[in-house]
N, C-alpha and C positions, 0 to 999 in steps of 0.2 A: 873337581867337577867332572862330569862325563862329558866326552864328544862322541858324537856320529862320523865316521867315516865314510868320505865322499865314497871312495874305492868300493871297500870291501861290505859298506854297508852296515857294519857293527858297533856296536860300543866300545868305546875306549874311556879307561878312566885315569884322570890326571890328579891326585891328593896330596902331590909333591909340591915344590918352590913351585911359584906364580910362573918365573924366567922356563920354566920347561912347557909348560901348557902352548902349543904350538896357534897360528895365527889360525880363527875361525869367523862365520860367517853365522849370524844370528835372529833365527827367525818372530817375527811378532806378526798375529794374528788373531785373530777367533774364534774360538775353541768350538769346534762341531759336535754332533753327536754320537759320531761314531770314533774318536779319537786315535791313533795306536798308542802306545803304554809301552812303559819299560818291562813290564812283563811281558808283550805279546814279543817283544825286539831281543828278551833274552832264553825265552821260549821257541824263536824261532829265527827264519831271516825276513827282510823286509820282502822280497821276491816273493815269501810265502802271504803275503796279507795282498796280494792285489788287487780282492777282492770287496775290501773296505772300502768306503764312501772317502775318506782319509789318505789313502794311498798314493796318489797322484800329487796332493798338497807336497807331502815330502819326497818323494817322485824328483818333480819338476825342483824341489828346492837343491835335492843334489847337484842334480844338472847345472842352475845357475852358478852356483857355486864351486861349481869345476871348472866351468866358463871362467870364472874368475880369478883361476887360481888360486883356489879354496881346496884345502883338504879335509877340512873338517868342518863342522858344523851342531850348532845347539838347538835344542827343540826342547820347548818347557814340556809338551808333551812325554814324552818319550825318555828324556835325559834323568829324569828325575823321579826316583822310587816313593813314589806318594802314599804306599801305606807304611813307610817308615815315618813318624812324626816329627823325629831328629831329623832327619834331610831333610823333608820338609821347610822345616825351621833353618835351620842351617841356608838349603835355597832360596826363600824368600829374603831372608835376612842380606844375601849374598847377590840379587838377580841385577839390583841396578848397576852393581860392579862389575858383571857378567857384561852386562850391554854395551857399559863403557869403554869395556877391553878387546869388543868385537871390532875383525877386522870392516865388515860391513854388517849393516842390519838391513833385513828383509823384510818389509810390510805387505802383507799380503793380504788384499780387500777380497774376500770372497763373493763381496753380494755387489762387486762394480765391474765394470764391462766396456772398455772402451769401444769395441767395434758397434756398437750401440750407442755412441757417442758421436754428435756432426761437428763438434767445434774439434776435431782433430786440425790439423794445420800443417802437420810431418807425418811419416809415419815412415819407419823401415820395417821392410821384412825380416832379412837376413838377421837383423841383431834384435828382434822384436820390441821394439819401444817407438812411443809417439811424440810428439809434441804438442800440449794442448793447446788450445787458444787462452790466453790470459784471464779474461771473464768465464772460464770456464771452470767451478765447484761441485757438479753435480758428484764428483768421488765425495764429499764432504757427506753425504746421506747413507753412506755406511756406517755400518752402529761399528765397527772398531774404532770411529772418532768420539763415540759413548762412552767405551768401557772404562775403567778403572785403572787396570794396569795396562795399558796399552800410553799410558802418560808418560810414565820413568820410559819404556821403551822408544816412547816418539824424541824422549829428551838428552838419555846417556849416552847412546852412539854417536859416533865422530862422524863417521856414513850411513846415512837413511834413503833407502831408495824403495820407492811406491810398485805397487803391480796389482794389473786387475787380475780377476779370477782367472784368465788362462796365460798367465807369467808374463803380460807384456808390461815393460816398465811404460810409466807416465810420468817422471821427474826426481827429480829430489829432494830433501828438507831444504836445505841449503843451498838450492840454485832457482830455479824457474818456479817452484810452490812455494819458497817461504814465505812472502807476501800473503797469500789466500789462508797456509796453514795458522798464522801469525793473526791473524783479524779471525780465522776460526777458533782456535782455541785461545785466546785471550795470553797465550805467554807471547812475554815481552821479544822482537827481534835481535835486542842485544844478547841473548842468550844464544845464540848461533851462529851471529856475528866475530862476539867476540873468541880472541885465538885460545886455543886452550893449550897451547906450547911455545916455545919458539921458533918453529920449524918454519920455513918461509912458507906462504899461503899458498903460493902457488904449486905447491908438491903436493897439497892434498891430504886430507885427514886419514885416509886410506892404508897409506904407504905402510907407515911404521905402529907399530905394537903397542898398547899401553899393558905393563906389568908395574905392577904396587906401586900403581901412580904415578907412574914414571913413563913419560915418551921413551922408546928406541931411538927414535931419531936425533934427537937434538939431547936428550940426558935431562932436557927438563921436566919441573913439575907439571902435570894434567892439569890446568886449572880451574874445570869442570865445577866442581867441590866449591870452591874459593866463588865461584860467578854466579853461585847458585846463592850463596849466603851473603851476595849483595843483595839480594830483593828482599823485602816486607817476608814475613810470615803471611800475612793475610794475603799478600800478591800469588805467592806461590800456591795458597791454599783455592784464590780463586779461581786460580786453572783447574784446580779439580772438582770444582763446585758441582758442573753440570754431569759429573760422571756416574757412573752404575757399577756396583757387582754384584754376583749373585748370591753372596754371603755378606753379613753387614760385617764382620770384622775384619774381611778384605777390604770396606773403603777407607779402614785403618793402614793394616800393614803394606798394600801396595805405594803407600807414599813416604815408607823409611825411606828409601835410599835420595828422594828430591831433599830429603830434611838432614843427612848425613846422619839416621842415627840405625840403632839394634835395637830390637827390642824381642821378648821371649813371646812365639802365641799363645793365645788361650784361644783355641775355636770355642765358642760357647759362652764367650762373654757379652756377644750383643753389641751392641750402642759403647761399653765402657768401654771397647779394644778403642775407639778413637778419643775419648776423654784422655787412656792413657798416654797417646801419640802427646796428645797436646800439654801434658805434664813433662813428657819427656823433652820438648819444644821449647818450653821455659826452662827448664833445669838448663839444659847447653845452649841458646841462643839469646836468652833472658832481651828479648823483644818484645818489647810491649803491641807492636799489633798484629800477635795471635788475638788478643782481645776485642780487635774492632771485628764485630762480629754483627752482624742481623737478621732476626729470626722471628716468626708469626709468634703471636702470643699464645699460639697455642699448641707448641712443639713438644711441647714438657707433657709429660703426663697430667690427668687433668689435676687439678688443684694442686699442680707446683709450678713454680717457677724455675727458670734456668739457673744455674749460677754464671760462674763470669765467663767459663768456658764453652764453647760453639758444642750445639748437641752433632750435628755433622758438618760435613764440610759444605754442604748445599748453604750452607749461612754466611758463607763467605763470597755469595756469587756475582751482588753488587761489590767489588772493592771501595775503598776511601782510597783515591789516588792521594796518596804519600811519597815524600820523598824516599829513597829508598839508602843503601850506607855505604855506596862508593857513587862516583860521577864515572860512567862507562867513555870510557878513551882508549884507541885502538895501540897510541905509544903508551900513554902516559896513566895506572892506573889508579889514580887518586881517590881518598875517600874523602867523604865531604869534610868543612871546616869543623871543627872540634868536635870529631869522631866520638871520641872514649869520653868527651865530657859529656854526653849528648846519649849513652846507654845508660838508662837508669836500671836500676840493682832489684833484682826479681828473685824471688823464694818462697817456694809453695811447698807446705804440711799440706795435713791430710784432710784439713779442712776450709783453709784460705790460701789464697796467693798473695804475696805481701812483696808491694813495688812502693815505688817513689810518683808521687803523681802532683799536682795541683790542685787542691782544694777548693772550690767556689763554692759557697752558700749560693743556690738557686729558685727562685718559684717555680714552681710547674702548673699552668694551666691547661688541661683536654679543652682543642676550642671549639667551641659550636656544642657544648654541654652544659648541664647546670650541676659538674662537678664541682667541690668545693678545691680550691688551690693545696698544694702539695708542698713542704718543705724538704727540700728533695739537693744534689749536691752535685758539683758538675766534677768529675775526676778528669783535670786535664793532660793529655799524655805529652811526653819528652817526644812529638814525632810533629814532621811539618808536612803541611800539601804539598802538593810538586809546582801550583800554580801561585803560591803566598806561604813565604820559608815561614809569616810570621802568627798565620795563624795554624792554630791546633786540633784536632782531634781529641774530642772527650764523651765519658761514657756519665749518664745518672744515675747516679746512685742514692740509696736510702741509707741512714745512719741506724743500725742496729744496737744502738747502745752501750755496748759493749768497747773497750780503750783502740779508737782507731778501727771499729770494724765495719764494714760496709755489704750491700750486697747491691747487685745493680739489677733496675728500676727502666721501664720502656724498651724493653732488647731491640726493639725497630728500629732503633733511635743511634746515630754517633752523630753528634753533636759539633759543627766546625765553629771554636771560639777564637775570634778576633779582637785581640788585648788595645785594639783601635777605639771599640764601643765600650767604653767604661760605664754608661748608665744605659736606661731605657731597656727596651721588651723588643725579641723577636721571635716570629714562629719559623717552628721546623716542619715537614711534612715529610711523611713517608708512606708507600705505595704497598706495604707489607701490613697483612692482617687488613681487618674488617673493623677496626676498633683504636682510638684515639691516633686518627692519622695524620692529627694534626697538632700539634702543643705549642702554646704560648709560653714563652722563658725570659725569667725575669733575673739573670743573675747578677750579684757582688761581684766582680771583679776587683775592686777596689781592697776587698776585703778575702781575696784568694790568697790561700800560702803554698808552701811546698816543702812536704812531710810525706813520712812511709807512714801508708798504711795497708790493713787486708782487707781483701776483696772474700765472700762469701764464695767456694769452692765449689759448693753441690748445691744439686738444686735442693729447696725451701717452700715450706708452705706457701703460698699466694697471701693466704691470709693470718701468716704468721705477724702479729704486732712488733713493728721494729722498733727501740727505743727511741726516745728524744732526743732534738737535737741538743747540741750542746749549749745553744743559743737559748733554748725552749724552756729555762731554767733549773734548780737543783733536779738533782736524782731524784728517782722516786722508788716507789718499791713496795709487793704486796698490800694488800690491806686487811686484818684479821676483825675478825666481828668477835669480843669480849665481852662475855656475860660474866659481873663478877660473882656471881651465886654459884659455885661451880657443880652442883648437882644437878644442875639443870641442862638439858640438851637444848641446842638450838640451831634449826635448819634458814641456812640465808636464802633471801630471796632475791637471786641472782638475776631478776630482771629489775630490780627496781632500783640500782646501781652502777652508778660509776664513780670510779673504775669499781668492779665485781669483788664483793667480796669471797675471803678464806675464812676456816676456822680452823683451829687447833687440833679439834675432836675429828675433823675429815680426814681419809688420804688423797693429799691432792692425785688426780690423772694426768697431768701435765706442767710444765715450766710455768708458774704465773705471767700474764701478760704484762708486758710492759705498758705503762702510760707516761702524760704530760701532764703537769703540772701548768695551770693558764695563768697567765699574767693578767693582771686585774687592770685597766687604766686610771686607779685613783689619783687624786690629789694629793698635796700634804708630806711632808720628810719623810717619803716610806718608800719600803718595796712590798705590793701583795699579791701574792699567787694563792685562785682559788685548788681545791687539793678535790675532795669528793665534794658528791651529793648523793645522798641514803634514804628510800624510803624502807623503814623499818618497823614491820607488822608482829605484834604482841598477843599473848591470848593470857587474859589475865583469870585466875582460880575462882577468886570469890566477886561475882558481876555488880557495881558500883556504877552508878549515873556520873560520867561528866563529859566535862569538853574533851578532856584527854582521849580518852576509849569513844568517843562518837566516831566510827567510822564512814567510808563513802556506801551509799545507796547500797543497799542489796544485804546489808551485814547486820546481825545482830544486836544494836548495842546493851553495851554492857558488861561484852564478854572480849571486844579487842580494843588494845591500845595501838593508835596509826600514829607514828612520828617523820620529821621530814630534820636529816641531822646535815649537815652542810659544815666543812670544814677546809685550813690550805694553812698556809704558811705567812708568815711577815715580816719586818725588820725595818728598822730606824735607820734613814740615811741622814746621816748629819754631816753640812758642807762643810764643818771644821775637822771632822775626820778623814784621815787618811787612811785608816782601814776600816773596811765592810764590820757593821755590826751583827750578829752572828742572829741564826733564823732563829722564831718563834714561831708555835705551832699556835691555832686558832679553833674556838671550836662554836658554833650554835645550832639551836633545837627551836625546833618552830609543830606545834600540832599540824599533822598533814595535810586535812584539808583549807587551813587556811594560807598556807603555804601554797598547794597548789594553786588558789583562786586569785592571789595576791600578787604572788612571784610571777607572774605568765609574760611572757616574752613575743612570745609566739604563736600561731595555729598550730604550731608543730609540738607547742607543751603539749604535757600529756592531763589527760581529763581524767578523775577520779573513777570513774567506772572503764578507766582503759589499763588500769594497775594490772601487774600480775595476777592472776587469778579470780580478778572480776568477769562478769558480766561479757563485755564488752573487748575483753583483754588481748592487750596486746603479745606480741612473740616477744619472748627474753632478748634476744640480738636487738629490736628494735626499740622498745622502752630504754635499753642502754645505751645506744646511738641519738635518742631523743633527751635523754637526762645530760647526755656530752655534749648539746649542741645549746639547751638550754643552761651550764654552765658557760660556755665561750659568751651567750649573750648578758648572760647577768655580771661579767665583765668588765663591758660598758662603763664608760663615766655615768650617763643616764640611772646608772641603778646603784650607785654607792650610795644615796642618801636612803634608800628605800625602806619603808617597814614594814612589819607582819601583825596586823588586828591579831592579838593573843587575848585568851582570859584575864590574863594581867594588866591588860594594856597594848598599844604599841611598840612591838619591838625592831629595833634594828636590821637586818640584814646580815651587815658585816660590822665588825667591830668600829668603834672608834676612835681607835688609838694602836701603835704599834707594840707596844710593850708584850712580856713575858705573861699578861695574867690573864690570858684569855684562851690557855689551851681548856681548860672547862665549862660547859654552860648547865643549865638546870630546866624544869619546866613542872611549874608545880600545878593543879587541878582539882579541886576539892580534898577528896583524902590520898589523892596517889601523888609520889614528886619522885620526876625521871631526872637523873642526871645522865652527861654524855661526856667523856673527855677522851682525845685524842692524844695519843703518846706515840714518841719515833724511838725504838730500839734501833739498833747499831752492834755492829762485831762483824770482826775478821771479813771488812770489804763490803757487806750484804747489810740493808734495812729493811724493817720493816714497818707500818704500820699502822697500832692497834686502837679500833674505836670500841672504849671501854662503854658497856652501857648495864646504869641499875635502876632498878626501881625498889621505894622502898613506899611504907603507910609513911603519910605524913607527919613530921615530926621524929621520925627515925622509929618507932616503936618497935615497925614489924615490917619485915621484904617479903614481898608478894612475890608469890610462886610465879614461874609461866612457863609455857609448852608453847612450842614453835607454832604456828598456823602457816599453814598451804605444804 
């Protein structure tokens, strides 16, 4: 490091053993606009700049500091060659150890004024310092209590002492301001409190040196380091919540040295220089609440989500008072009861964090909305309040399908679960964001475990489809629309479906969405999960009268065939068995409009002239969100006996029986007969699957051509 000489005014530079760098005195303050530089100080002498607005600041700082028996002195200004990018690096990496090692630190308010102040109380001339009256904060409206790095400054020195703009002291960290600075910045008093050697108190943090962590005085460890990595991550982060700098990748690296880490800059990264702090944060502290975070639902770029990690440190700025990982005792310093049982096991890739948490299956209701309820997961942490060891801290999360992945769900939200209320519903409320601030929670408790899993790393579409719960039934997977005539092309229509269909012949543009398979409430030794529902528009070659090809209002008939193909899954539960009978796939076909007139649940079904491409037509997102809602209700006990007026008669709805022979149905109409079957491919991990559809002339003779319509 370089020091300033009180003396002669010059640089001195120190690149040797730690033990040689002689005792100095170190200034923190607010960087003005006119500065002095390590170039103007090796360019010239300080005598020569008196002329600068600047000049005076380190003027008056010599002076103190010869007062004190200071010879030297460090000034981030001036000491450090800032268009070298390696000392740069090197310095920031290096400043909180810097401050640590000072023999005194000098706070210098430039925009506060004691003689301007009534609640003085003392005042000496001779030695220029005051004493204020105790309710007296007004120093607190200096933006150096804003800044960024002016944090590790207020925190790593052993002595801190205050001064308004013309060098008159008004107190210390540690004596007559801690109280006011403690309630002002939200760090804890134990942190100032407690010794950070063993040197008796009474001699003063002053006296003796800190060299590579090491007191001069007593030969002991600094314990600075050790006191700091008693508190939360979130604790630490909230002290810095409310701060500023004028580069976003500084309100990263000014907070190495509170975190005890290094890290390499990239000026130019943005927003990620703090992502990667908090990577680095887990990798060495593997504490879980970096995580209790809370943030407006609209911090993310638009149409993303956060992931698990805080986008800044302003998200930390309500803390979750947590216990923290030692009991602060001035003899005796204990960490609390089953320490190391009680850190759970953290490891972050490139794209999740993967801890040990507590599972709970949760409802989630937005109250005061006519949202529909959310199957959503409470992740409970290894961490306790400070006010009730026994309840927890947890964040919700959404199950993305994937073995054990998650991404979290309401970031306004940490969630305190008390293993006291094992059933029943409470609401949370939070004062962050414009938008669900209020949720009803329905969780399992009863049915919570405790397993590793990952948590989603980066932010994620908003309206990225997460998969099923595991509760929610079998997997699912793609669905392909199969024309067995293969010279034929055929364009789906993606609004008249759910879930959406694929085809072979397409390239998809995206990961197909995940869906849920709905569980049916039937009667009878089964399990039934409905799977789609398809409405599936034809243009048939040669124009033929019937029921099949009568389409909805507006159409020609003659020349389309409208079908409505509904399909899922099933299985025989038999209470003399002991193992699950293995799925069956189900398949039936119904002419569309009698389907739609028949099947209606709802006002919210949809109306024949609301199809894609009608008349009246609805938007693709919203016929697929009304087809998913009119499945959930044809669910229903109410609707297992139901049937469909066909040409043929009455037909069923859903099958009547669980067996194997119902992945095929048919539907015949003068001279055309459509058949429909559903098939589930499988390989290496992935399903898929495919609703085959043919038409042929009745009686097999002849397969009628067809070309896509819309």
């Amino acid at each position: 490091m370089r020091l300033l000489n009180v003396v002669d005014e010059r640089l001195e530079s120190f690149f040797g053993d730690e033990n040689e760098v002689p005792p100095y005195g170190i200034l923190s303050h607010r960087w003005g606009k006119d500065e002095i530089t390590f170039q103007d100080l090796t360019q010239g002498t300080l005598q020569d700049l008196q002329g600068r607005q600047s000049f005076s600041k380190i003027w008056d700082l010599l002076d103190r500091a010869d007062k004190d028996g200071l010879s030297y002195v460090w000034v981030d200004t001036c000491c450090i060659d800032k268009t070298s990018s390696a000392e740069l690096s090197e310095a920031i990496n290096s400043m909180f150890r810097w401050y640590q090692q000072s023999a005194k630190c000098y706070v210098y308010l430039d925009d506060f004024d004691t003689s301007a102040n009534s609640n003085i109380i003392h005042y000496e001339l001779a030695e220029r310092y005051v004493v204020l009256d105790e309710s007296e904060t007004s120093f607190f409206d200096s933006l150096w209590f804003t800044r960024g790095w002016t944090l590790q400054e207020l925190i790593a020195p052993r002595n801190v002492e205050f001064y308004d703009k013309n060098w008159v002291s008004f107190g210390s960290r540690d004596g007559t301001l801690l109280d006011r600075i403690c309630k002002r910045t939200g760090i804890w008093p134990q942190l100032f409190r407690e010794p950070r050697c063993a040197c008796p108190s009474f001699i003063g943090h002053s006296v003796f040196a800190v060299r590579d962590g090491i007191c001069a005085g007593c030969q002991g460890l600094d314990t600075l380091p050790q006191t700091l990595d008693s508190f939360a991550v979130s604790i630490k982060m909230s002290w810095a919540s409310s701060r500023i700098t004028t580069r976003k990748e500084d309100a990263a690296y000014c907070l190495l040295g509170l975190f005890n880490l290094n890290m390499p800059l990239l000026y130019g990264e943005g927003d990620k220089a703090f992502l990667r702090l908090q990577e680095a944060i887990v990798r060495q502290s593997k504490d879980q609440s970096v995580l209790l975070w809370r943030a407006r639902p609209d911090v993310a770029p638009q149409g993303f989500a956060p992931g698990c990690l805080a986008p800044s440190s302003s998200a930390f700025k309500e803390p979750v008072h947590i216990l923290g990982r030692r009991v602060f005792n001035r003899v005796d310093k204990k960490y609390e009861a089953n320490f190391l049982g009680n850190l759970a096991t953290m490891e972050i890739t490139d794209t999740a964090i993967r801890t040990s948490l507590w599972i709970c299956p949760c409802k989630v209701v937005p109250d005061g909305t006519q949202t529909a309820s959310r199957n959503l997961w409470l992740g409970i942490m290894h961490l306790a309040y400070d006010d009730d060891y026994l309840v927890r801290p947890a964040l919700l999360l959404e199950y993305m399908g994937t073995v054990d992945m998650y991404r979290r769900a309401y970031h306004q939200y940490i969630v305190p679960v008390d293993p006291r209320m094992t059933q029943g519903s409470f609401v949370v409320e939070s004062s962050i964001g414009e938008v669900d601030r209020r949720l009803s929670l329905t969780p399992s408790l009863d049915e919570a475990t405790k397993k590793d899993i990952s948590i989603l790393l980066q932010q994620s579409p908003i309206n990225a489809t997460a998969g099923p719960s595991p509760e929610e039934g079998p997997e699912t997977g793609p669905v392909y629309f199969v024309l067995d005539k293969q010279k034929l092309d055929f364009t789906m229509d993606s609004g008249g479906s759910h879930p959406p269909f694929s085809r072979y012949q397409g390239r998809a543009t995206q990961i197909p969405s995940r869906w849920a398979l709905k569980k049916c409430q039937h009667n009878g030794e089964g399990e039934r999960y409905f799977g789609g529902i398809h409405f599936v528009n034809f243009m048939l070659e040669v124009p033929e009268r019937s029921n099949l090809n009568q389409g909805p209002v507006g159409q020609s008939a003659g020349r389309f065939a409208y079908t409505a193909v509904i399909w899922g899954i099933h299985r025989e539960v038999l209470k003399e068995q002991t193992d699950s009978s293995p799925w069956h796939l189900w398949c039936r076909v119904f002419d569309l409009r009698s389907f739609v007139e028949h099947a209606r649940t709802s006002n919210e079904d949809l109306q024949p002239n609301q199809l894609y491409g009608e008349i009246d037509g609805l938007s693709a997102g919203e016929i697929q969100k009304r087809m998913k809602n009119q499945r959930s209700r044809l669910c229903l006990a109410e609707y297992e006996k139901l049937e469909i007026p066909q040409a043929s008669g009455p037909k069923a709805l859903f099958p009547s029986s669980y067996g194997d022979n119902w992945a095929e149905d048919n539907m015949s109409d003068g001279g055309r007969h459509l058949a429909a079957k559903v098939a589930l491919v499988e390989g290496l991990g992935r399903r898929v699957f495919e609703l085959h559809i043919k038409i042929t002339a009745r009686g097999g003779k002849k397969t009628q051509d067809l070309e896509p319509k819309g």
